[in-house]
FILOLO-935462 format. One line per field, with one value per atom (N, C-alpha, C): x, y, z; atom name. Coordinates in Angstrom, 1 decimal. Example, Ala and Ser with C-alpha at 12.3 -4.5 7.8 and 13.67 -1.06 7.14 Angstrom:
<lumses>
c1	c(13.2:12.3:13.2:12.8:13.7:12.9);
c2	c(-5.7:-4.5:-3.3:-2.2:-1.1:0.0);
c3	c(7.8:7.8:7.8:7.1:7.1:7.9);
at	c(N:CA:C:N:CA:C);
</lumses>
This chain:
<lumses>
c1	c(0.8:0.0:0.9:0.6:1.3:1.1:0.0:-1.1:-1.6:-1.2:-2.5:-3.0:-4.1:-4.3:-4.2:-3.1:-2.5:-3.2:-4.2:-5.0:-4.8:-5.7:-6.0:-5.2:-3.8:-2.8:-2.2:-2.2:-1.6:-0.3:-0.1:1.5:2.0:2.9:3.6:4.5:4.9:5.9:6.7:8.0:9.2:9.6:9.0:9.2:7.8:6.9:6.2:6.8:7.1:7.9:8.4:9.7:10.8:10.5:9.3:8.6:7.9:7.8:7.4:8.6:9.4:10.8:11.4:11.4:12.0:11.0:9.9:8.7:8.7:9.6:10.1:8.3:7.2:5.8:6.1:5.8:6.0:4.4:3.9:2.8:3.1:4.3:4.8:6.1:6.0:7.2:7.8:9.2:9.6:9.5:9.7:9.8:10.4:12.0:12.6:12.6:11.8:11.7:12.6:14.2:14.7:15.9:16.7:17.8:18.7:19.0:20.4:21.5:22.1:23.4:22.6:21.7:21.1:21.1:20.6:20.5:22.0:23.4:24.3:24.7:24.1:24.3:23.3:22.7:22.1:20.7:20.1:18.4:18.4:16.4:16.1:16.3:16.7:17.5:16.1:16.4:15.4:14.5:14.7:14.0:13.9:12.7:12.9:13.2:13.7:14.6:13.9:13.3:12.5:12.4:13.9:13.5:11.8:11.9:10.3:10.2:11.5:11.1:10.9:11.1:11.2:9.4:9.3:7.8:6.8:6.3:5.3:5.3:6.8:6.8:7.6:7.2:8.0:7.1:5.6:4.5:4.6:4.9:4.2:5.6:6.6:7.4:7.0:5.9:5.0:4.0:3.8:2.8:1.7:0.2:-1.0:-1.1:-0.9:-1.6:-0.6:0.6:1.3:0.6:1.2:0.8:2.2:2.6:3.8:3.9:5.3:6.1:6.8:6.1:7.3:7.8:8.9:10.2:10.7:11.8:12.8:13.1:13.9:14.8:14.3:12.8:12.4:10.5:10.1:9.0:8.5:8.9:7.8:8.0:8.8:8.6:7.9:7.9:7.4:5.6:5.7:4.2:3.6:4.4:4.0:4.2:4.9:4.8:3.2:3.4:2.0:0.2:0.7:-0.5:-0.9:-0.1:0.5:-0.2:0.4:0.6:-1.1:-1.9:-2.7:-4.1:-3.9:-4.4:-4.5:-3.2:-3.0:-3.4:-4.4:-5.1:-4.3:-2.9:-2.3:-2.2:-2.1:-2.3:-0.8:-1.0:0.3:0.6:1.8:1.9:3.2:2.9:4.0:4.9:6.1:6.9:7.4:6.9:6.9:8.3:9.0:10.5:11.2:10.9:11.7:13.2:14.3:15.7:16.1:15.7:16.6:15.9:14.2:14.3:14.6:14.8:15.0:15.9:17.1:18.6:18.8:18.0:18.1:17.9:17.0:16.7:17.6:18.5:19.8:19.3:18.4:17.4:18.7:18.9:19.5:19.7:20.8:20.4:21.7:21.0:22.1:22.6:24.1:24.4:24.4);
c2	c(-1.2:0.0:1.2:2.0:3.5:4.7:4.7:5.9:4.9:5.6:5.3:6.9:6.9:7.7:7.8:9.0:8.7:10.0:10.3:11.7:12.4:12.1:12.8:13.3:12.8:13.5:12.2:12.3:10.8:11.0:9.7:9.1:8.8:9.3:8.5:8.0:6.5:5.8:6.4:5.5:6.1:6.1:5.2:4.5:5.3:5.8:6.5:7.8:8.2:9.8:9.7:8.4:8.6:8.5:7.8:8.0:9.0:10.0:11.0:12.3:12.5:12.6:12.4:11.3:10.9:11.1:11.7:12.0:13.6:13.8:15.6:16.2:15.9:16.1:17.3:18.2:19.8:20.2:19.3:19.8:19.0:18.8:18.0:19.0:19.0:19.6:19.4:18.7:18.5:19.7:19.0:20.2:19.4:19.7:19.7:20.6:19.8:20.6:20.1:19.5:19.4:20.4:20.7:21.5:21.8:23.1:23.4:22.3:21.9:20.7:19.2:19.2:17.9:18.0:19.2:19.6:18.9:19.3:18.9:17.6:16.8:15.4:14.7:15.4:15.1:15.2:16.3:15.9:15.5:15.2:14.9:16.1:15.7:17.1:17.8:19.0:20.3:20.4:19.7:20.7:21.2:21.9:23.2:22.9:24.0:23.5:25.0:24.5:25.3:24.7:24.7:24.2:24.1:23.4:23.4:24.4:24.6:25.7:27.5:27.3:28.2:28.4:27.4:27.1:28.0:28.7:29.0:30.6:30.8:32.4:32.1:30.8:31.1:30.2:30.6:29.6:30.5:32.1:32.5:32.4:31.2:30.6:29.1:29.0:28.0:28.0:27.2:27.3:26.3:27.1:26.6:25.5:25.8:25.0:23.9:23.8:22.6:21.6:20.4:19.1:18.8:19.5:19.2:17.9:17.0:16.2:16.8:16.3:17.0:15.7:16.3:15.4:15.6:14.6:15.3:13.7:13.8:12.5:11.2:10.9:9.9:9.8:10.9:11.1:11.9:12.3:12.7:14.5:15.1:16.3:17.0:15.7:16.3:15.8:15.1:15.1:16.2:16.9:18.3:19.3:19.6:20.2:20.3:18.6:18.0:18.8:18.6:19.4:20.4:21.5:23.1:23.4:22.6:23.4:22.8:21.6:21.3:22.3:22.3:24.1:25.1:25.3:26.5:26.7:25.2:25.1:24.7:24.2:23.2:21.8:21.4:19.5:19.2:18.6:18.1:16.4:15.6:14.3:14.4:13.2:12.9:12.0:12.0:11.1:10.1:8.9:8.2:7.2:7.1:7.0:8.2:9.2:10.4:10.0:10.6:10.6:9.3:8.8:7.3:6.4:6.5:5.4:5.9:6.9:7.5:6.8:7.4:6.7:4.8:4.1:3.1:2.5:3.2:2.3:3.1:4.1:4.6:5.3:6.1:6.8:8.1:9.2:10.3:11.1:12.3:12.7:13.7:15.2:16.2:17.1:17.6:18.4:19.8);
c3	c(0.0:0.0:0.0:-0.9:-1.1:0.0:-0.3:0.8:2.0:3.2:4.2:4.7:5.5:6.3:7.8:8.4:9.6:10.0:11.1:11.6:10.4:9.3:8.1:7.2:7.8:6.9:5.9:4.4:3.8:4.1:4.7:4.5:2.7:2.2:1.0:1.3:0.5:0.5:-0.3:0.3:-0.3:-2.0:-2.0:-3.4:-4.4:-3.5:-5.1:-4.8:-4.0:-3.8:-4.9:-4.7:-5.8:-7.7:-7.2:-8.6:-9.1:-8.2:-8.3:-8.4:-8.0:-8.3:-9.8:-9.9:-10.9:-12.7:-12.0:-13.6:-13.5:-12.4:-12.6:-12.9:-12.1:-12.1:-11.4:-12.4:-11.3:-10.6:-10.3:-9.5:-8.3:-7.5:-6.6:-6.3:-5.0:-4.5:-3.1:-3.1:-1.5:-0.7:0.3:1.7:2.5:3.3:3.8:5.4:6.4:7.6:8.7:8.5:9.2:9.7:10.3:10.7:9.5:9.7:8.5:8.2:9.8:9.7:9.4:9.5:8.9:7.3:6.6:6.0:4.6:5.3:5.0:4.6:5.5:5.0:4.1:3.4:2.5:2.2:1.1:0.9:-0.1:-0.8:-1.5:-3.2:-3.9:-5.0:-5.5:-5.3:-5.3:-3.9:-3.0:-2.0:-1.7:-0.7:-0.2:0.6:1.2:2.7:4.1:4.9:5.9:6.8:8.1:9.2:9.9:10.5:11.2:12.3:12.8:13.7:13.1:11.8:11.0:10.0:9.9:9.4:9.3:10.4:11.0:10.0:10.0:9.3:8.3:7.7:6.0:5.1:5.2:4.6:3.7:3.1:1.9:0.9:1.3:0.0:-0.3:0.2:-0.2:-1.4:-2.2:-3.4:-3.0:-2.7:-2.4:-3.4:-4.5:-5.6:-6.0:-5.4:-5.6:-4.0:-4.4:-3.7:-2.9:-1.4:-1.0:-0.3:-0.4:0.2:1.3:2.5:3.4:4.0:4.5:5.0:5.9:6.5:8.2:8.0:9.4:9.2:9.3:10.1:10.3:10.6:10.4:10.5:10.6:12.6:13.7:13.5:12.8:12.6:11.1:10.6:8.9:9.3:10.8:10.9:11.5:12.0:12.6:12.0:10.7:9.9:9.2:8.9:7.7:8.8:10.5:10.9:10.4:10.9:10.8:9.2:7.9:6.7:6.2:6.8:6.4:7.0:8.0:8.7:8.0:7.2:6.5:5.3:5.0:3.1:2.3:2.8:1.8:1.8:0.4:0.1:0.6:1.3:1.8:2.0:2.3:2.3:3.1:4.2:4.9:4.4:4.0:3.8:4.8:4.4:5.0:5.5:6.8:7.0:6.8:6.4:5.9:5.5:5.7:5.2:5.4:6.4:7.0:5.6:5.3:4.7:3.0:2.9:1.6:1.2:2.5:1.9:2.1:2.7:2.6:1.7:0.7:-1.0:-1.5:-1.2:-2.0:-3.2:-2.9:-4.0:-3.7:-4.9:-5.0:-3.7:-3.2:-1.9:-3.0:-2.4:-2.9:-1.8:-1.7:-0.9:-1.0);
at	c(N:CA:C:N:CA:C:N:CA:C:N:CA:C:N:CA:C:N:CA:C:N:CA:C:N:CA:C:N:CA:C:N:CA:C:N:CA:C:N:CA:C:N:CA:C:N:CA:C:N:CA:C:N:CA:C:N:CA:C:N:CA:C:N:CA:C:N:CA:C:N:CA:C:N:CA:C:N:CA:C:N:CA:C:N:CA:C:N:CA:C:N:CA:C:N:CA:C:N:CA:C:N:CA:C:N:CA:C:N:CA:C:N:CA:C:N:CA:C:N:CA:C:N:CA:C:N:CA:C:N:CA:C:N:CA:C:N:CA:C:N:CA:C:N:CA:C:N:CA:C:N:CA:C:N:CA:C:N:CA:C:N:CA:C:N:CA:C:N:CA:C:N:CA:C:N:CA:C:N:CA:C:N:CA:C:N:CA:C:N:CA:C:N:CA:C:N:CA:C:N:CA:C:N:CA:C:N:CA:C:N:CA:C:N:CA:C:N:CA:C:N:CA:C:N:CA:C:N:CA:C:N:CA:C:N:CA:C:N:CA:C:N:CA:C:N:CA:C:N:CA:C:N:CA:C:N:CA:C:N:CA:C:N:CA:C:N:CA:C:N:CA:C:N:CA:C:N:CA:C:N:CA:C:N:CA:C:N:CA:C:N:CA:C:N:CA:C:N:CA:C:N:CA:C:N:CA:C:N:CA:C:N:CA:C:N:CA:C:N:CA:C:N:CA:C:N:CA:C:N:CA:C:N:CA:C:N:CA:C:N:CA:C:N:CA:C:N:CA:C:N:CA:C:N:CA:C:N:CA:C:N:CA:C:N:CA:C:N:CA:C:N:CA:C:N:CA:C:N:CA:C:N:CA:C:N:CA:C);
</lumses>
């Protein structure tokens, strides 16, 4: 199963992200809500990058009308992100495993 529903937010697997990624669908866009020095060791290529503690006051470099992927290292903050931005009127999707399971299928990561 690809999608579940976790408190109304969809989880995506890793593997249709990457499929989604890799068909360059510009109505899809990462989001990167973990720390700057996290940051460094590697994201998903073209993310945005907006700590989560940063979030709250940097939603209008956000596009309503795209479908965001958000991300972090293992879940529990791209699910508090996925609260927050779904409040705010945007389609959003948790990635599911975030960075740890990204890089375990060895899918792309840019510095």
């Amino acid at each position: 199963m690809l999608f579940f529903k976790k408190d109304k937010i969809e989880a995506l697997d890793v593997t249709k992200a990457y499929e989604i990624l890799e068909k360059k669908d510009p109505s899809y866009v990462f989001l990167d809500v973990r720390n700057p020095n996290e940051w460094e060791t590697g994201t998903i290529p073209s993310s945005i990058k907006i700590s989560l503690s940063e979030l709250e006051n940097s939603t209008a470099k956000l596009d309503k009308s795209k479908n965001i992927i958000v991300l972090c290292q293992s879940g529990g903050r791209s699910s508090r992100a996925c609260e927050f931005l779904k409040k705010e009127g945007f389609n959003i999707y948790n990635l599911s495993g975030g960075m740890i399971s990204w890089k375990q299928k060895n899918y792309p990561v840019e510095k």
